[in-house]
N, C-alpha and C positions, 0 to 999 in steps of 0.2 A: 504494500500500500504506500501512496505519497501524501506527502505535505505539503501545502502551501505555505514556505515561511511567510510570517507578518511581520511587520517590525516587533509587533508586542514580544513576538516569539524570542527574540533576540535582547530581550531585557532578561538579565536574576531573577530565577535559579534557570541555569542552562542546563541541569540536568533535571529530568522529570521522570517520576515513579521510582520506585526502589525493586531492588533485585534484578530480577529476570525483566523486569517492564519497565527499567530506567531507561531513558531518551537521552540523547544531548537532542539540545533543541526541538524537542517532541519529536524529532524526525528517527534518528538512526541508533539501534543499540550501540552499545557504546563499545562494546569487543567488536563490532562489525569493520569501525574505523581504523584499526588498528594497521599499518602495514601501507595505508591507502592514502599515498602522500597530496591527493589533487580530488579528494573527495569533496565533493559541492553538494548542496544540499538540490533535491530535481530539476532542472527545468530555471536555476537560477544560477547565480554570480557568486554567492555568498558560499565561500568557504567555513566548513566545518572544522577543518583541521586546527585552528588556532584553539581550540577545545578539549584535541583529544591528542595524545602522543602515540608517537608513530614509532618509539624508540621502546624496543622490550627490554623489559629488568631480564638481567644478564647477571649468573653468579660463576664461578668458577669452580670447579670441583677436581682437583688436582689426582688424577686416577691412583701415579706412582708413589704419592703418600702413605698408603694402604695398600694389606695384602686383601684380595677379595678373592670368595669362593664363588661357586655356579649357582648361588640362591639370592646374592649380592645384586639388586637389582636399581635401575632405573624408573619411576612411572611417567611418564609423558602422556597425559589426557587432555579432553576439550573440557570445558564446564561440563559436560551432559553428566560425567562422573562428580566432578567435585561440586556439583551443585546439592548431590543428594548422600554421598559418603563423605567422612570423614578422613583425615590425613591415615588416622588411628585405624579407622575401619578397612581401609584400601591396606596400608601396612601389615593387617594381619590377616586379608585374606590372600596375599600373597607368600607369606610366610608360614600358612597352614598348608596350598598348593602346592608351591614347587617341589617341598618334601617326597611330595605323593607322587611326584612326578620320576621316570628313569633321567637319572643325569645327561646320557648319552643322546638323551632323546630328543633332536631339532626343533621340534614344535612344541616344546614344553613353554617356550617363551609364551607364544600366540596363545597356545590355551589357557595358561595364565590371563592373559590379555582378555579374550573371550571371558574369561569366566569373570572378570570384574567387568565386562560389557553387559553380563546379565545380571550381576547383583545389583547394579545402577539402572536396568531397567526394572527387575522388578516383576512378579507374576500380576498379570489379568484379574482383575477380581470382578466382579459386580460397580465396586465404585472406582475404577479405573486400574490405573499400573502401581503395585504397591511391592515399597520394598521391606525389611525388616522393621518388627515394633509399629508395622502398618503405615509409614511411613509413604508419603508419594514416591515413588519411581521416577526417573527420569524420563520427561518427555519431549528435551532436546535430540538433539545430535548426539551420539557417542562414541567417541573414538580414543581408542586408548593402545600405546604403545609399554610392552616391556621389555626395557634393555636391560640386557646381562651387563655387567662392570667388569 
């Protein structure tokens, strides 16, 4: 859907709604902009970008510091996970998994992966997608990578 910015739109608070349904400028979620150095708001002039950074927080994790084994992992996901797990919960369903898993075995990463793509959504119930403690499920995008270290 588009917006017609108005000037009003362009007055404090430039961001509008919270969580999942915060806008900059009513128009655009605000991880959409991210990356997208010449993003305008539709059909106008008015750049969005002086609103939102295009620059990702960058940390550094020095590999050869540490010795690491095959359960030593990476997560790299979208919101669709961390919107509904916790750092805590992603952590030890990964650390319950890979156990179970054959060390030799390729695809243990991915099913790890898969298997936090389905606690994040969640079974079907009658009142939608529910995860643990009844909790909604996620009903973004999900995608979720596990790197070995």
């Amino acid at each position: 859907a588009y917006k017609t910015i108005e000037e009003d739109d362009l007055k404090f608070p430039l961001i509008y709604g919270e969580g999942k349904k915060a806008r900059v400028m009513a128009t655009i979620g605000v991880t959409r902009g991210l990356g997208d150095h010449d993003l305008k708001v539709h059909d106008s002039n008015i750049y969005i970008k002086p609103f939102l950074s295009s620059s990702p927080e960058v940390r550094v994790y020095d590999l050869m510091q540490y010795e690491h084994g095959p359960d030593d992992v990476l997560i790299l996901a979208t919101d669709g996970l961390w919107d509904v797990l916790l750092n805590e919960e992603v952590a030890e369903a990964v650390t319950n998994f890979l156990p179970n898993c054959d060390p030799d075995d390729p695809h243990r990463y991915t099913l790890a992966a898969q298997d936090l793509v389905m606690r994040a959504r969640g079974v079907l119930k009658d009142r939608g997608w529910r995860i643990s403690n009844d909790r909604l499920g996620s009903g973004d995008d999900i995608s979720v990578y596990v790197i070995p270290l």
